[in-house]
C-alpha positions, 0 to 999 in steps of 0.5 A: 250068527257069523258062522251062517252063511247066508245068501240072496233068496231065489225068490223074494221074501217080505221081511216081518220087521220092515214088510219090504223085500230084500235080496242081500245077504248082509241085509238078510242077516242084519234083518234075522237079528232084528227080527227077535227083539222086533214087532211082527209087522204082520198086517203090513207084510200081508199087505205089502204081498197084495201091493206087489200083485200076489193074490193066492197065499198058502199057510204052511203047518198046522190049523189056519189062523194065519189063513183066518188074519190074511182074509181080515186084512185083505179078502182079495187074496185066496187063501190056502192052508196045508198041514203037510208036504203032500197038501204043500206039493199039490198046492204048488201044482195047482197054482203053477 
């Protein structure tokens, strides 16, 4: 993973192996390496977006089983599921 140049996200991103943000590169890519040998911190990361004041989620692929857990761990947050850039591209807009 040397050879990947990784740089600080324009938005944040809630790490699965600590359920916390983080901006820096090197971070980042010590996170990715942990991330494959790592739990999913799944119920934490969800609940770490509803701690920072996120309340709409979007699942992005196929089917809606994330979109099933989220509402499990927090039924505060909407949630929408989208199985293609189109249904993505409107989500986005309706929520802007």
């Amino acid at each position: 993973m040397t050879s990947v140049d990784f740089r600080s996200p324009a938005i944040p991103v809630v790490h699965n192996v600590t359920a916390k943000t983080e901006s820096g590169a090197d971070a980042i890519r010590k996170l990715m390496v942990e991330q494959i040998y790592s739990p999913v911190g799944w119920v934490a990361c969800v609940q770490s977006l509803a701690d920072q004041g996120i309340t709409q989620v979007v699942e992005c692929g196929p089917g809606k089983v994330l979109a099933g857990l989220v509402k499990r761990i927090n039924k505060e947050l909407s949630v929408l599921s989208t199985d293609n850039a189109e249904a993505l591209a409107q989500a986005v807009l309706s929520h802007s």
